[in-house]
N, C-alpha and C positions, 0 to 999 in steps of 0.2 A: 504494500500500500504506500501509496504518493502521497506528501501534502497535498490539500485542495483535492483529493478523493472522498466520496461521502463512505462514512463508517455508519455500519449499522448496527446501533447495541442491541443487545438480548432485553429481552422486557422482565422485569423482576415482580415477581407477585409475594409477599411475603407478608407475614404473620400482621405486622406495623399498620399496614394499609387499612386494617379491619377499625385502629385507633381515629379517634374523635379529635379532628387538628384545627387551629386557629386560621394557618398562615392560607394565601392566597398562590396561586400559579398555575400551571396549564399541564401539567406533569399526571399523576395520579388522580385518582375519583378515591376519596373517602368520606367519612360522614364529618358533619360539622355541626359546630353548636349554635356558628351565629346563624341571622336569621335568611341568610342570602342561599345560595345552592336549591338544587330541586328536589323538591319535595319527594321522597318515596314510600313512604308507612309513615303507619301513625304508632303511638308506646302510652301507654296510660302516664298522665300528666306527675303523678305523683304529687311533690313540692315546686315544680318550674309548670307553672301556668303563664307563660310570657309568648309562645307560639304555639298558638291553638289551633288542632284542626278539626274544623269545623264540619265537615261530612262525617270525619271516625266519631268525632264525640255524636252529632244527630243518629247514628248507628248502634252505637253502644245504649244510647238512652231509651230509644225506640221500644225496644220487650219491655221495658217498663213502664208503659202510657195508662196503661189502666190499673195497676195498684197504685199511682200516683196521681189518680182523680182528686182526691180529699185538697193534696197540694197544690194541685193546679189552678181551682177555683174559675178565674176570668180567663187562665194561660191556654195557649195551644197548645203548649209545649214545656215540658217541665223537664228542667236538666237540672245533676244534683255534682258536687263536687268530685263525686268519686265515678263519673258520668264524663269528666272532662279527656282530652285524649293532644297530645302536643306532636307535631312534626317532626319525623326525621328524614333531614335532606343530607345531600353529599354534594359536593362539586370538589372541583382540581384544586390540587394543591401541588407548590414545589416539589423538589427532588435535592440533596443533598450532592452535590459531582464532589467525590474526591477522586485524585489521582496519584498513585504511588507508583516511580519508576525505580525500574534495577537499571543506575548506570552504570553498573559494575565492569569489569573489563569481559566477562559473558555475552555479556549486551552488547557490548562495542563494534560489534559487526555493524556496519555503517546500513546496508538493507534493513535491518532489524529496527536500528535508531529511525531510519526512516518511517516507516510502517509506525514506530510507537511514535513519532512525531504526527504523523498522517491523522493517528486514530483522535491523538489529546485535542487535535485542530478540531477535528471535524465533532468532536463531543464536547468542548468548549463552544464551540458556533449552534450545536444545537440545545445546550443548557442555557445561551445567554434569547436565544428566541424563546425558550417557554419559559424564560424566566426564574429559573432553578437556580439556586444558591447555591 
């Protein structure tokens, strides 16, 4: 491999990706807490009522429309705390690039150096467009 040849890295699926992350980029899909990403299931609200979804909670509530007559009174609809249901969305997030060379005299084979010069080019130019740290 040349400089200014495109490298194509291997995709990494790992354990981490399942984790609940802050940061923003174009790299990975995992869940998030704030309230931006798309929406995919709903989780019973528990103590975070701050992003509600609104079709899982009317779902959840529903079997209970007529043993909640008494509470209803004027309402159409009677939803109770434990009846609420919050959003879990994912969207992209960065990727971490590190890179470790062997300059060792092993390495030294000038093709070799090349190729590991090629690959760092072409995986530096594609962490700096999606953004990856």
């Amino acid at each position: 491999m040349k400089p200014g040849e495109k490298f194509q890295p291997r995709k990494l699926n790992t354990p981490l990706d399942k984790l609940t992350r802050k940061q923003a980029g174009r790299r990975s899909l995992t869940k998030t807490e704030r309230k931006h990403g798309r929406y995919i299931k709903a989780r019973p609200a528990g103590e975070k009522k701050d992003d509600i979804a609104f079709d899982a909670t009317i779902r959840a509530a529903a079997p209970f429309q007529k043993k909640r007559v008494e509470k209803r009174k004027r309402l159409a609809f009677a939803i109770e705390s434990s009846d609420l249901q919050r959003k879990v969305r994912v969207k992209r997030v960065a990727n971490l690039v590190l890179f470790l060379v062997d300059a060792s005299w092993s390495m030294a084979v000038a093709e070799r150096m090349n190729a590991t010069k090629g690959a760092i080019l072409s995986l530096l130019t594609d962490a700096y467009q999606r953004r990856d740290r």
